[in-house]
PLY file of the C-alpha trace (Angstrom):
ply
format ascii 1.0
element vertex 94
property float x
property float y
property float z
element edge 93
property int vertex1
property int vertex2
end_header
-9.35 -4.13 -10.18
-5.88 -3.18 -11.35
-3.49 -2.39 -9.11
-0.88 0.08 -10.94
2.57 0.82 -8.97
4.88 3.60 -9.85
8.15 4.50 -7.54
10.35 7.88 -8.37
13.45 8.15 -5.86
12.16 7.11 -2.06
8.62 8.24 -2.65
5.69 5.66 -4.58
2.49 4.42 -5.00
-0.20 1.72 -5.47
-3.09 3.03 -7.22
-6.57 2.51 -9.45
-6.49 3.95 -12.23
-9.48 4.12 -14.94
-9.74 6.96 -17.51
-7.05 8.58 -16.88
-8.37 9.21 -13.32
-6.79 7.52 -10.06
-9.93 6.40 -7.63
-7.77 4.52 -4.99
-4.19 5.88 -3.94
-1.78 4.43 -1.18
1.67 5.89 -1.19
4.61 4.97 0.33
8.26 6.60 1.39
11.32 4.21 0.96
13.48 4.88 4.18
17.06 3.25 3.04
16.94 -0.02 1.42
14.95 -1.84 3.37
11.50 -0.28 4.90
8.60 1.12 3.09
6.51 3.84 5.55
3.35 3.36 3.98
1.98 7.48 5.08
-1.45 7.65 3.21
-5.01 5.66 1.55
-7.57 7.20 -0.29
-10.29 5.52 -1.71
-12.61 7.69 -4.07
-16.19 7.23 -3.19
-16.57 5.09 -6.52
-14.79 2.29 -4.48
-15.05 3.09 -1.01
-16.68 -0.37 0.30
-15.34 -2.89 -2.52
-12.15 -3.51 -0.82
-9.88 -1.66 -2.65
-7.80 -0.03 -0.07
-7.05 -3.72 1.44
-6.05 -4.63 -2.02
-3.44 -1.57 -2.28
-2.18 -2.96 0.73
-1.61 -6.53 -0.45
0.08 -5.00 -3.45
2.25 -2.94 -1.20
2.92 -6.61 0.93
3.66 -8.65 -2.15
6.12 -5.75 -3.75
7.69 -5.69 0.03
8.13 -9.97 0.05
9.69 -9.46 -3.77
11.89 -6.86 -2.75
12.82 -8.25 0.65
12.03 -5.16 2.75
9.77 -4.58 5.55
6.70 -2.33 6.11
5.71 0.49 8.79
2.28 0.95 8.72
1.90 4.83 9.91
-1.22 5.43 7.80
-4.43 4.04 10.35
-6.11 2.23 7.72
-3.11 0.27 6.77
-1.96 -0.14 10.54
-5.89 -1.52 10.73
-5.26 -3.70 7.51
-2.04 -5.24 8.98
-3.93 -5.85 12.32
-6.70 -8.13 10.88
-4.67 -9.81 7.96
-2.03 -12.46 10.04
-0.49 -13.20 6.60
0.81 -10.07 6.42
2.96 -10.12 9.32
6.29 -11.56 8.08
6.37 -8.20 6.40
5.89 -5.95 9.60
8.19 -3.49 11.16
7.86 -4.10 14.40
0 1
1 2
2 3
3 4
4 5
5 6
6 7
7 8
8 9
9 10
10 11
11 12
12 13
13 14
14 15
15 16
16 17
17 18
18 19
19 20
20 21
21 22
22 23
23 24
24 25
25 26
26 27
27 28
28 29
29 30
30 31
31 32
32 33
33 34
34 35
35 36
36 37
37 38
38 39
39 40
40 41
41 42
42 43
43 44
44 45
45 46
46 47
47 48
48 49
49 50
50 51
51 52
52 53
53 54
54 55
55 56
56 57
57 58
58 59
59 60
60 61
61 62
62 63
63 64
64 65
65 66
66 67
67 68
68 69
69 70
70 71
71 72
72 73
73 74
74 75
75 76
76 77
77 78
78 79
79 80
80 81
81 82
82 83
83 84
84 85
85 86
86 87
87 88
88 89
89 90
90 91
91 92
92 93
């Protein structure tokens, strides 16, 4: 799967796109210059089960590492991502 990324002002998103048509969606809210609120995660029911939402959120944790910001997990299934994946904690707001 290809993770896509667009960002306009404070507000983004990690997404699937294929025809045209996005089945997997996390977005994001930049607060300042240094910490992403990831808010949402919808997976269509195309995906749901094949691990795309964890992959939105490794996107999200690799773009946050590049950019040197931090991440607040407010949406549950990220906060549940960030919970199981250890790797992902140097990126944490805590």
């Amino acid at each position: 799967m290809n993770i896509l990324h667009q960002q306009n002002g404070s507000k983004g998103s990690f997404y699937i796109e294929e025809n045209n048509q996005r089945l997997a969606e996390m977005t994001y809210t930049l607060a300042g210059e240094k910490l992403m609120i990831i808010d949402h995660t919808d997976v269509s029911d195309a995906l749901r089960g094949k691990g795309a939402g964890k992959q939105l959120v490794t996107a999200a944790v690799h773009h946050a590492r590049a950019q040197g910001i931090k991440i607040l997990p407010l949406c549950p299934f990220a906060r549940s991502v960030f919970e199981r994946v250890k790797e992902f904690q140097d990126v944490l707001n805590n």
